[in-house]
C-alpha angles and dihedrals in degrees: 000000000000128000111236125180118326089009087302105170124218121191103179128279090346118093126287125268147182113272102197095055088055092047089051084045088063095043089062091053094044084061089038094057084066139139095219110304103358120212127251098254087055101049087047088044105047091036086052102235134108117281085254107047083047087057089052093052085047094054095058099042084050087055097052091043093244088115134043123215114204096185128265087058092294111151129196130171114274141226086257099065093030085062086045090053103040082056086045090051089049091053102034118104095215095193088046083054102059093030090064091044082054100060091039081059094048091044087055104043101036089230141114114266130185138186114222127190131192119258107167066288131032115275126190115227094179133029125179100187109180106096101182095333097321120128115201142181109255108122133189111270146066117341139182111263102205088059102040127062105241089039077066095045093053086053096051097055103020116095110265080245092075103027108045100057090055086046088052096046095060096032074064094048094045080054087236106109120116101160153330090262087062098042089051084064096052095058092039091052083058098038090057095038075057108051091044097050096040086220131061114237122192140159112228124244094196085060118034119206080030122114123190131203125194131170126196125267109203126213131223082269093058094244133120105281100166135355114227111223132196116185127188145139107288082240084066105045124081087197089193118123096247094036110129085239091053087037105057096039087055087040095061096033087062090042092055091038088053088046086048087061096247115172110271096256084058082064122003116102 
């Protein structure tokens, strides 16, 4: 991005916009990130600009209420912008939200992606199916969770409560099932497979040949609102953890978690 006339921002072919409002943008999720007030050299560092035009941008965020200053250069989020957010929360169409993150990642990466709830079972709201011109079979509604990646997702984070009874149930359909102990480590095994990788990998039963990868978007509660699916033939997907595919997916799912309003450690590098 380049600064034209009267801080007038070009990003290449798009339209035109105001620099110095985007720079201010970057600025109030510098202090979001947190923890808790954040100090002056932080705000300038993570928002990319130097330590004084930062305090410029501060003063007059201070002023409007949108910032609060606790003394020593030490910045927090103010009523201002709190009363902005709680109107854009009213008016936001949160699933419209993610569903239109999800085709911009499928756009990027070239893959499927699909969005998946919890519904005492993981159930997929939006599916966008052509991966390069391939067309396959994965359609909205319920799906196993042992043998879907969000399903996995759901039973890393949710409370054993919630996840091991589903867990149990197909475990019974698949005529596997001995008992709950043994069912515990199960959940426990991809709960832990989870946690270490940042990131739930499967191959899909339903489609065999197929791997999917999903990360978690958090909600404002700090709880698993969606998984974030990519689908794709195991020939088209680079599963490493800095792979462009990985990268992106964890990338919007952070982006949505922080739009969803996630504490900052769901999101914040």
């Amino acid at each position: 991005m380049t600064p034209g006339k009267a801080g007038v921002a070009s990003a290449g072919p798009g339209p035109r916009g105001i620099q110095s409002i985007e720079t201010g943008y970057r600025i109030l999720v510098a202090i979001q990130m947190g923890p808790g007030a954040v100090a002056l050299k932080d705000v300038a560092s993570r928002a990319g600009i130097a330590p004084s035009a930062a305090h410029n941008y501060l003063t007059s965020f201070v002023r409007t209420g949108m910032v609060k200053s606790e003394g020593r250069g030490m910045y927090r989020l103010g009523p201002s912008l709190a009363a902005l957010g709680m109107t854009a929360a009213r008016d936001v169409d949160h699933f419209e939200l993610v569903r239109t993150a999800a085709s911009q990642l499928s756009e990027e990466t070239g893959l499927g992606v699909a969005v998946v709830i919890w519904s005492n079972g993981p159930v997929i709201l939006f599916n966008q199916s052509a991966v390069r011109g391939r067309v396959f079979d994965l359609r909205n509604g319920p799906v196993e969770m042992l043998h879907t990646a969000a399903g996995h997702v759901f039973a890393a984070y949710l409370p054993d409560a919630m996840a091991l009874p589903v867990l149990a149930r197909e475990l019974k359909a698949d005529g596997v099932f001995r008992n709950l102990r043994e069912a515990q480590g199960r959940l426990e095994k991809i709960r832990a497979d989870v946690l270490a990788r940042g990131y739930a990998l499967v191959e899909l039963r339903a489609l065999p040949t197929y791997l999917a990868v999903s990360v978690p978007v958090w909600n404002t509660h700090g709880e698993v609102a969606y998984g974030l699916t990519i689908t794709s033939p195991a020939s088209l997907l680079d599963t490493r953890a800095r792979s462009p595919q990985i990268r992106a997916l964890r990338a919007k799912g952070h982006e949505l978690s922080r739009l969803l309003g996630a504490p900052a450690e769901r999101w914040a590098p």
